[in-house]
N, C-alpha and C positions, 0 to 999 in steps of 0.2 A: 585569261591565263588558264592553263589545262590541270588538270590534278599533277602530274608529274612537275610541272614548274612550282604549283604550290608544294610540293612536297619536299623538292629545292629547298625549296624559301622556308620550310620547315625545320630541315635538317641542319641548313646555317643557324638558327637562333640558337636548336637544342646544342649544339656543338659550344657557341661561345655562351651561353649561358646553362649551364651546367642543370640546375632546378626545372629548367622548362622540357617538358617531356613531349611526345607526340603519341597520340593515343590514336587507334582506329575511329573510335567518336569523336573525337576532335576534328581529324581530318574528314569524316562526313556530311559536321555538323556544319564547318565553316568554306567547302570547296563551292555550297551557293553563292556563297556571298562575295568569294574570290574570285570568281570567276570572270567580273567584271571589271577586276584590274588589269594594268599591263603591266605584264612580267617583268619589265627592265625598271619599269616605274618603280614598282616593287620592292625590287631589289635596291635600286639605289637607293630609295625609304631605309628599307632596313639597315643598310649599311651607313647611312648618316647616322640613325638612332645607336648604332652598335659604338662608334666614333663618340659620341658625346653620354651615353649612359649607360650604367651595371645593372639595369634592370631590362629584363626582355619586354620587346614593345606590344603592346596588345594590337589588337587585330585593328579596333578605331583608330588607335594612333597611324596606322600605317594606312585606315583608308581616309582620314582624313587629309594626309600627306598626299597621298597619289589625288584627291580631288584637288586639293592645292596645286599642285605641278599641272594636272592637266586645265586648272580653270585658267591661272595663268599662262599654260601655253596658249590656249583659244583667245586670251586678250590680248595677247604679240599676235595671234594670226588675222585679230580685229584691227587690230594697228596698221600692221604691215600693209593688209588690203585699203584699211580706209589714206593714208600715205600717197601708195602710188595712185586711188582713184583720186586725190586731190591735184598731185603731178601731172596727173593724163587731162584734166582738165585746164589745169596752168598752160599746158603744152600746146594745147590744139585751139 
């Protein structure tokens, strides 16, 4: 994600959770560590945590969410493959 998506994703929390501010150091401190998520992942994190809680989500919560979403996407893509390599073999 680029600072401008993280900044997004900053401006949604401050909006629905009023107490959470966005500081120049903040946004410095944590756009390394943002950087390695993906923007929609992201997104959709925070917007499930905004859905089920009144407290704004910390930065872990949402990267261990996006690690979640993308470990499980890579075990459906392990699936999927190992799947049709068993079919390609049934077949021929």
């Amino acid at each position: 994600m680029n600072k401008t998506e993280m900044l997004t994703l900053f401006v949604l929390i401050e909006r629905i959770y009023p107490p959470f501010r966005i500081k120049n150091e903040i946004v410095n401190y944590y756009f390394n560590y943002c950087q390695q998520f993906d923007y929609e992942m992201a997104l959709s994190c925070i917007i499930g945590h905004i859905r089920k809680s009144p407290y704004p989500p910390s930065l872990s919560h949402i990267a261990s969410r996006c690690s979640l979403h993308s470990l499980s996407a890579e075990i459906s893509d392990s699936r999927n493959w190992e799947k049709e390599y068993v079919l390609a073999n049934h077949v021929s």
